[in-house]
C-alpha positions in Angstrom: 5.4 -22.8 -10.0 8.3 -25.1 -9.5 9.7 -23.1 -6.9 6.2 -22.6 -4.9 6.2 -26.5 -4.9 9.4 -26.2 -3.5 9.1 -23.2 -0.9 5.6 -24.7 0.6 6.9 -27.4 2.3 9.3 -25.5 4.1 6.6 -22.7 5.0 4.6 -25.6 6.3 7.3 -27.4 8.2 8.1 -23.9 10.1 4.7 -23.3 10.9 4.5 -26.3 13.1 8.1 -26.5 14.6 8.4 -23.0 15.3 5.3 -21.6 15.2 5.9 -19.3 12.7 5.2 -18.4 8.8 4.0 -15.7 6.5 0.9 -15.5 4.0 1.1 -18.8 2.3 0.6 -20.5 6.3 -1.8 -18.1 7.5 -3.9 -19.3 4.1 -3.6 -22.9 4.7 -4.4 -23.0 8.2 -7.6 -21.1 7.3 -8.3 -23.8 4.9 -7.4 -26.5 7.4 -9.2 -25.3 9.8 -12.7 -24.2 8.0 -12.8 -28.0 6.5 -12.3 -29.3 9.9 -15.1 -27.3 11.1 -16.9 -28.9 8.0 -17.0 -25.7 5.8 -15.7 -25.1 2.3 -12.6 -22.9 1.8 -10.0 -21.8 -0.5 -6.3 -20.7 -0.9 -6.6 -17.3 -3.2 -3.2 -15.8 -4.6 -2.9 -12.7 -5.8 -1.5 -9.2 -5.0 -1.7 -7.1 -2.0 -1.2 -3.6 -1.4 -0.3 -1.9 1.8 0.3 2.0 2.9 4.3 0.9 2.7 4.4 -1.5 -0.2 3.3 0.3 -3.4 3.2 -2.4 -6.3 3.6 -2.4 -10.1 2.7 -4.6 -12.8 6.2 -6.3 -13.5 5.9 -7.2 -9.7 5.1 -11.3 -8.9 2.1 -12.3 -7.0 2.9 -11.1 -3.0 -0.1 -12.2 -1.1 -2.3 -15.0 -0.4 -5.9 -15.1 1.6 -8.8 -17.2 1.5 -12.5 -17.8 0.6 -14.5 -19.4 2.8 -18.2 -20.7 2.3 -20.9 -20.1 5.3 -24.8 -21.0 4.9 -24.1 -22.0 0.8 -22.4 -18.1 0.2 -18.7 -17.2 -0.6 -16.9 -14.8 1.6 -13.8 -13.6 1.8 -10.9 -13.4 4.5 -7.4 -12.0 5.2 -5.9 -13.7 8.5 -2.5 -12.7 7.9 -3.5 -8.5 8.0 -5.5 -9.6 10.3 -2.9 -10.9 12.4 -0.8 -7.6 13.6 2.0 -5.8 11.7 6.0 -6.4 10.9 7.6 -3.6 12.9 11.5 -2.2 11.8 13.7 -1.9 15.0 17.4 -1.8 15.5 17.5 -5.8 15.5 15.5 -6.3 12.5 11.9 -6.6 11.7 9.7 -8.4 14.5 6.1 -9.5 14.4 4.1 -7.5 16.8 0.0 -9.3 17.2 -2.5 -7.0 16.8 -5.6 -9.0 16.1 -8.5 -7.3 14.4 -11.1 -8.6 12.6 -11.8 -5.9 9.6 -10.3 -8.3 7.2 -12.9 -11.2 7.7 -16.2 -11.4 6.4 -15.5 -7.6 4.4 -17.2 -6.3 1.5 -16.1 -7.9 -1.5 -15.9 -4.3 -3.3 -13.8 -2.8 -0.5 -11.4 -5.9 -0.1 -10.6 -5.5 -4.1 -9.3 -2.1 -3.1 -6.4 -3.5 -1.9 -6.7 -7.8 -2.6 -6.2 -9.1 -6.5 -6.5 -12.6 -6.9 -4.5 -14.1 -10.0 -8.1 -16.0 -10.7 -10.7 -12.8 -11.0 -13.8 -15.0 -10.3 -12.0 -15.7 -6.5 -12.6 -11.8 -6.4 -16.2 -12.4 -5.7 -16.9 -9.9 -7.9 -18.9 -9.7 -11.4 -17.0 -7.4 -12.9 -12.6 -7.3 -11.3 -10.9 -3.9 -13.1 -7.8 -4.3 -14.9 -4.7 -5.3 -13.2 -3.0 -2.2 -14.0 -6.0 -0.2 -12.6 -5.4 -1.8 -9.6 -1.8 -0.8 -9.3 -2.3 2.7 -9.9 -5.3 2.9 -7.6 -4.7 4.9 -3.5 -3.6 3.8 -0.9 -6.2 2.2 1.5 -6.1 1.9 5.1 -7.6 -0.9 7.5 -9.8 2.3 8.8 -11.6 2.4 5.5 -12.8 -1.4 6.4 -13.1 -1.0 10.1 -15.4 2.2 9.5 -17.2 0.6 6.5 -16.2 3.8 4.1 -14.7 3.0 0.4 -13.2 5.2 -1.8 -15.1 5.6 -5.4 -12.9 8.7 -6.9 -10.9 9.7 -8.2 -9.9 6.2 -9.3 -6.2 6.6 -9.5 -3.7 7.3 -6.7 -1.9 10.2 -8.5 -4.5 13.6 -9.1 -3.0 16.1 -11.9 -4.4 19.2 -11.3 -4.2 23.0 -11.0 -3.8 25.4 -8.8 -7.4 27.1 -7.5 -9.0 24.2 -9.4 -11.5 21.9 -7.2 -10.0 18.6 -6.7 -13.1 16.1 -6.1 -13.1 12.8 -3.5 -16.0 10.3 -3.9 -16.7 8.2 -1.1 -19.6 5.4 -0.4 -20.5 3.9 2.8 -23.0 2.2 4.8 -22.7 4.7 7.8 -24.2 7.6 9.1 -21.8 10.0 8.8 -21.6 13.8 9.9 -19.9 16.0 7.7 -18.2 16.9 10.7 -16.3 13.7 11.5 -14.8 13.4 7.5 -11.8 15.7 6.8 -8.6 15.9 4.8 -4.7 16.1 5.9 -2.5 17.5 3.2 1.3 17.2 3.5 3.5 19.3 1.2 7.0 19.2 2.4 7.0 16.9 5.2 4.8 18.8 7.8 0.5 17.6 8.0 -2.2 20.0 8.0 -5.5 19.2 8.8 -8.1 21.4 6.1 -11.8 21.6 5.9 -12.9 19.9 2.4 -16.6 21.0 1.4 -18.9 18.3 1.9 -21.8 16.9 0.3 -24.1 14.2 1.2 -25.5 13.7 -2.3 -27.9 10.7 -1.4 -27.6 8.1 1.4 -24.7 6.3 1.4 -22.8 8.8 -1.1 -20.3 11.6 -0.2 -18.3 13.7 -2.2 -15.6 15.9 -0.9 -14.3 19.6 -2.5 -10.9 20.9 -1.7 -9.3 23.9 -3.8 -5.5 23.7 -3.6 -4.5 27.4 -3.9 -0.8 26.7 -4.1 1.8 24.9 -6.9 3.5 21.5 -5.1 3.0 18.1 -4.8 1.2 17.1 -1.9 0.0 13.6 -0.1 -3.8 14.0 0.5 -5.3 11.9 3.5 -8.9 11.1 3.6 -9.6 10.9 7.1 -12.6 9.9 9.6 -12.5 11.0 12.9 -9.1 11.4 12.6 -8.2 8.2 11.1 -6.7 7.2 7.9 -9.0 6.2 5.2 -7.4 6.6 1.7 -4.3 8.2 0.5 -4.3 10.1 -2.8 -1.0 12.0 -4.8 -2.2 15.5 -5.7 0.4 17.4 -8.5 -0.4 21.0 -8.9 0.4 22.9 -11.6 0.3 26.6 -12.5 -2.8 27.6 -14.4 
C-alpha cells in the first residue's frame, strides 16, 4: 500500500506530461471522466489474465479496471485491453492502438473469466469462485467477448485424460451458432491442426463439444469460431 501511494503520483504525472501510462491511468481517467459526465464510477484492482501472462496465487494484484453506473445499474469496463496491445520488437516493447470495444459494457460472467477484483462484490457477481480457481482456469481470448461465447467446461485449463477417451468442451452463448462455424485446433509438437469436434446443441444457448484424442502427448486445444480464438485448454493424454 505504501508503495501504491507512492507509485500513483508518478503514473499520474506521466499521463499528463507525456501522454502515456499503464492500468492504474487508464482506470482513473475512466473515473475522471464518467464523474465529469455526471455518472458514478469506480477504480477496481485485481488480477488479470491474458493468452501470454499465465498467473499464480503467490502473484500480486496486476491489473486495474473500472465500474461504472448508467441508468441506477453497475457495469463493468476494461479501457486499458481495450486500448490495443504491447508489441516485442528489436527496440523493445512499443504500444500499438487497437481500439475495440469488447471490454466495455461485457457480461459480468464472461469478464470474471479473465478480471478478479481483490473486492469480490466489484465482481458484479453473486457468487466470485475461489481465487485459485481462477488461476487455474483457460486461457480466454478477446474473440470469446467479441462473439458473445463463454467457456462453462471443463473448468480448469489443464484436462488429464486418456487416450480414445472423449474429452468434453461446454460452451454458452447468446448467439446463433452453426455447428459449422465452431471447431477445435490441436497443437502437439509445435505444428496446428484444425479437427472436427462432434457438436451438440443441447438447448438454446448451450453447446457442448466431443473430441476423442487417439494418440499419447500433450497437446494445446483451441476452441475456435469461425476461425478465431475463443478459449485455450492443456490436454495430457495418457495410455489407457
Amino acid at each position: 500500500m505504501e508503495w501504491n501511494q507512492s507509485f500513483t503520483p508518478k503514473v499520474f504525472e506521466k499521463l499528463v506530461s507525456e501522454k502515456r501510462t499503464a492500468c492504474t491511468g487508464y482506470a482513473y481517467l475512466i473515473k475522471e471522466m464518467a464523474n465529469l459526465a455526471g455518472f458514478e464510477s469506480e477504480i477496481v484492482n485485481g488480477y488479470g489474465r491474458t493468452p501470454t501472462l499465465i498467473l499464480n496465487e503467490n502473484d500480486p494484484p496486476n491489473h486495474s479496471w473500472n465500474t461504472v453506473k448508467l441508468d441506477g445499474k453497475w457495469y463493468l469496463c476494461d479501457a486499458t485491453w481495450s486500448a490495443g496491445r504491447i508489441m516485442l520488437d528489436v527496440e523493445g516493447p512499443r504500444f500499438e492502438p487497437d481500439y475495440d470495444d469488447v471490454y466495455f459494457l461485457p457480461n459480468p460472467e464472461l469478464f470474471a473469466k479473465n478480471h478478479y477484483p481483490l473486492e469480490p462484490e466489484l465482481s458484479l457477481l453473486e457468487g466470485l469462485p475461489a481465487l485459485s480457481d481462477f488461476m487455474k482456469a483457460p486461457v480466454i481470448y478477446k474473440e470469446a467477448f467479441s462473439n458473445s461465447i463463454m467457456p462453462k467446461s471443463a473448468e480448469k485449463m489443464h484436462i488429464d485424460s486418456r487416450r480414445n477417451k472423449m474429452v468434453t468442451f461446454g460452451l454458452k452463448t447468446t448467439l446463433d451458432i452453426a455447428p459449422g462455424e465452431l471447431g477445435l485446433i490441436i497443437n502437439n509438437g509445435g505444428r496446428d491442426l484444425e479437427v472436427k469436434p462432434k457438436i451438440n446443441l443441447l438447448e438454446p444457448g448451450k453447446i457442448r463439444m466431443e473430441y476423442v484424442f487417439n494418440r499419447t502427448g500433450l497437446y494445446d486445444a483451441h476452441i475456435v469460431f469461425n476461425g478465431e480464438k475463443i478459449a485455450t485448454y492443456v490436454v495430457k493424454v495418457r495410455r489407457n
